[in-house]
C-alpha positions as CSV (number, residue, x, y, z in Angstrom):
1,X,71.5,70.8,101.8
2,X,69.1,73.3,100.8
3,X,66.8,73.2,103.5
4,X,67.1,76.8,104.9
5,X,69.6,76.0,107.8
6,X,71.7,79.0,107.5
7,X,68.9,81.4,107.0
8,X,66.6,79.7,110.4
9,X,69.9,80.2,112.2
10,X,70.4,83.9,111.0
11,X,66.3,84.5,112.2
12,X,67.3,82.6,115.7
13,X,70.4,85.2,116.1
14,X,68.4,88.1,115.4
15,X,65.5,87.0,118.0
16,X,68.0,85.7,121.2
17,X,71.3,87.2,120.4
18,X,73.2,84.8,120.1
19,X,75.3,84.5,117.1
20,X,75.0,82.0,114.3
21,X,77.8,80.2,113.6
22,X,77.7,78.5,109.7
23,X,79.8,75.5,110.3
24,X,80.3,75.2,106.3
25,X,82.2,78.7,106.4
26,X,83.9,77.7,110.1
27,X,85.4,74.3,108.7
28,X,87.4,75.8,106.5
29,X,90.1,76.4,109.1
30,X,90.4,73.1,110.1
31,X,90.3,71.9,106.7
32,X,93.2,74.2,105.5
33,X,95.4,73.6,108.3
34,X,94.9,69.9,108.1
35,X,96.1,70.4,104.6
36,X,93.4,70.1,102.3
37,X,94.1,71.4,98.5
38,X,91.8,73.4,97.2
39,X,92.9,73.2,93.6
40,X,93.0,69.2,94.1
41,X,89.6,69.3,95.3
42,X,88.2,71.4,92.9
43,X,90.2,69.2,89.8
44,X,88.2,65.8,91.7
45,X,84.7,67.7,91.5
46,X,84.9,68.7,87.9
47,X,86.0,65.2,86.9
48,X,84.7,62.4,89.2
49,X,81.5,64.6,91.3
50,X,80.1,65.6,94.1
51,X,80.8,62.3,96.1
52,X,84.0,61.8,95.5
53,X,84.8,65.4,96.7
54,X,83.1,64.4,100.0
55,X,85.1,61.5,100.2
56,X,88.2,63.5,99.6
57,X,87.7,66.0,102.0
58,X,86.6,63.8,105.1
59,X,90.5,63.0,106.6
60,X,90.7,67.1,106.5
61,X,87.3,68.0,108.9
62,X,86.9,64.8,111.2
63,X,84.8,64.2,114.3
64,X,87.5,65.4,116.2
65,X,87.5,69.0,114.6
66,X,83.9,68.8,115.4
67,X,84.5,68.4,118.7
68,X,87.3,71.1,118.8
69,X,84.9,73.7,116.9
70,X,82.0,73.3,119.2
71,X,84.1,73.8,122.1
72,X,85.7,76.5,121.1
73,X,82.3,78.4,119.2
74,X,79.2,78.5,120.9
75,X,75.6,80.2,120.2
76,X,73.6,78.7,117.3
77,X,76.2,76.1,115.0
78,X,74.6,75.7,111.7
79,X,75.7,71.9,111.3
80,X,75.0,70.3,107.3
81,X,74.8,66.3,106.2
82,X,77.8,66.8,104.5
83,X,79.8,66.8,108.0
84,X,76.9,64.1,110.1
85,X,76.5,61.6,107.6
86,X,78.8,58.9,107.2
87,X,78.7,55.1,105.4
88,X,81.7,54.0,108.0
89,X,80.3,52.8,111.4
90,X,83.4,54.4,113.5
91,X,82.9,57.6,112.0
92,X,79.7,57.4,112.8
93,X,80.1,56.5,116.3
94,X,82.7,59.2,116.5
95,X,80.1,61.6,115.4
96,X,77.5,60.4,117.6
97,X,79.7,60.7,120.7
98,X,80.4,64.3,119.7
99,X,77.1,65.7,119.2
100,X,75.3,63.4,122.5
101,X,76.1,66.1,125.4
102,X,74.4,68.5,123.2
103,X,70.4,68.7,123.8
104,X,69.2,71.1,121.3
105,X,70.1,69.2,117.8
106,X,67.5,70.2,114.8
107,X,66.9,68.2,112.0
108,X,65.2,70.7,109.5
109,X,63.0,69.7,106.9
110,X,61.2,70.8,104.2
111,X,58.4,68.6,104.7
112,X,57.2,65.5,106.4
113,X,56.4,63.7,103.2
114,X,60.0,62.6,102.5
115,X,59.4,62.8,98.0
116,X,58.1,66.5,98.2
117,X,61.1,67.3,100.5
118,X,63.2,65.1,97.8
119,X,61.4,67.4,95.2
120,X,61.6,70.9,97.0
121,X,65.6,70.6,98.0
122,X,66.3,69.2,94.7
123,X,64.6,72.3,93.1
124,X,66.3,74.6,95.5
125,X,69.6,72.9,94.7
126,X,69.2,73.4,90.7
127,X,68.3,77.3,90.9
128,X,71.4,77.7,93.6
129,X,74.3,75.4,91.1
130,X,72.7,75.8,87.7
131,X,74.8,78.5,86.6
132,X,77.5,77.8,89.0
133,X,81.0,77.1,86.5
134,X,82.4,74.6,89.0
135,X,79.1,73.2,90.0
136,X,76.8,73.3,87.5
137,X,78.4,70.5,85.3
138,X,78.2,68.3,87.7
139,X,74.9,69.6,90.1
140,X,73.3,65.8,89.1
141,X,75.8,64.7,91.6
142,X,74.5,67.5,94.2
143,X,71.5,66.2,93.3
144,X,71.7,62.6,94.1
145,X,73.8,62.7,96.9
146,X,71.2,65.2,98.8
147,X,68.6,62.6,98.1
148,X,71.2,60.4,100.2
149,X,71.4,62.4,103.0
150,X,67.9,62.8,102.9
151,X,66.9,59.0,103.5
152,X,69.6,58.8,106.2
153,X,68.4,57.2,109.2
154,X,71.6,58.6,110.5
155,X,70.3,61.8,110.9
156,X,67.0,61.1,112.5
157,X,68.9,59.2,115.6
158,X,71.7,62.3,115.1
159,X,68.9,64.9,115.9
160,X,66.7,65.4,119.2
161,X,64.4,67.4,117.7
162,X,62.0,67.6,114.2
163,X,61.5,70.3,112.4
164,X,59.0,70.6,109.0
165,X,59.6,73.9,107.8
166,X,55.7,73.5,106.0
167,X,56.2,76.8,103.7
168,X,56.4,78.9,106.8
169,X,58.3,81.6,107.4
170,X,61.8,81.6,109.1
171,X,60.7,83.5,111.9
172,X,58.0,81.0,113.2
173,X,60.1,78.1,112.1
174,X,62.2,80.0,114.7
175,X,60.0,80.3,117.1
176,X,59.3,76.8,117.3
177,X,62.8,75.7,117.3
178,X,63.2,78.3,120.8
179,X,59.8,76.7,122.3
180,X,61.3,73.0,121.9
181,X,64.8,73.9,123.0
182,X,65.8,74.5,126.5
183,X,65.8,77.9,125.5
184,X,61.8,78.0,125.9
185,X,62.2,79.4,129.7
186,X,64.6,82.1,128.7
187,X,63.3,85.8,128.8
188,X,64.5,86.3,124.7
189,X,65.0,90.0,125.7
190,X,67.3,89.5,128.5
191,X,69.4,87.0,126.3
192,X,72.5,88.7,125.0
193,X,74.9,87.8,122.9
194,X,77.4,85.1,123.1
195,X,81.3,85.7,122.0
C-alpha cells in the first residue's frame, strides 16, 4: 500500500495507451455482488482494525474473481497486497495459478533497503489516513499490516519483475517498467488503446 502503484499505472496509460485499470476500484463489483456489507465492514474496522477487515472481506473477492476480472479487463491492472498476499497455502496457490500465464507482474518498491521502504510507506500511509474518520483511529493497523505485506516472500515469487522506485519520477519509473516488459519492442506511438 502506498507505494505509487495507481499513479505508475496512470504515467504507463498516458505513454502506451492503454488504460489503467485500479483493481481496488474494479473489485468492488465482485465484492457487492458476492454480498459483502458495507456497513458490517465498516462496523469491524472501527472496532477490531485493519486486519480483521481483510479477513472479512476475502470470501467476497477470491482468486476466482481475479481470474474472472483479468479476463474480462485488460491493459495495465493495478493489482495491491491486499488481494496477493495470503497466510492460507490454497489461497495462495490459487493465486499463484491465476497470475502464472501473465509475464509482465511488477512488484513496486520504494526502495531496495527493506526499513527505509518500511519507513517511507509508513509515512505515506499516515499523511493519506490521519484525518481520515473511519481510518484514522485505527491507521496503527494500516500501519502494521503494510509492514506485513512488505516482508512477504509471497510477493517476491508472485512478481517477475523488480521495481525500486529510488525518488524518481513516475515517468522514468515508467519507462523502465516498458523496457523490462514485453512491451520493450513495441513502437509506443503506434500502441493504441485497449477497451
Amino acid at each position: 500500500m502506498a507505494s505509487g502503484k495507481t499513479a505508475i499505472g496512470n504515467e504507463l496509460s498516458h505513454i502506451t495507451g492503454f488504460k489503467s485499470n485500479p483493481v481496488d476500484k474494479l473489485k468492488w463489483y465482485y465484492r457487492l455482488q458476492n454480498g459483502y456489507d458495507l456497513v458490517k465492514s465498516q462496523s469491524i474496522l472501527r472496532s477490531m482494525g485493519f486486519e480483521a477487515l481483510l479477513e472479512y472481506a476475502k470470501p467476497y473477492f477470491t482468486p476466482n474473481d481475479l481470474k474472472e476480472l483479468l479476463n474480462d479487463f485488460s491493459g495495465i491492472i493495478d493489482l495491491g497486497a491486499t488481494d496477493t498476499h495470503s497466510n492460507d497455502l490454497n489461497t495462495i496457490k490459487a493465486i499463484n495459478e491465476v497470475l502464472a500465464p501473465y509475464p509482465n507482474i511488477f512488484l513496486i518498491l520504494p526502495y531496495d533497503d527493506e526499513q527505509l521502504s518500511k519507513s517511507v510507506l509508513s509515512k505515506r500511509l499516515i499523511q493519506r489516513y490521519k484525518n481520515d474518520s473511519l481510518k484514522g483511529p485505527v491507521l496503527s493497523t494500516y500501519l502494521k499490516k503494510n509492514e506485513e505485506f512488505l516482508m512477504s516472500p509471497q510477493n517476491l515469487l508472485i512478481a517477475k519483475h523488480v521495481i525500486y522506485c529510488n525518488d524518481r519520477p513516475f515517468h522514468q519509473i515508467a519507462q523502465e517498467i516498458i523496457y523490462k516488459s514485453d512491451l520493450r519492442n513495441t513502437p509506443l506511438k503506434s500502441v493504441t488503446k485497449v477497451s
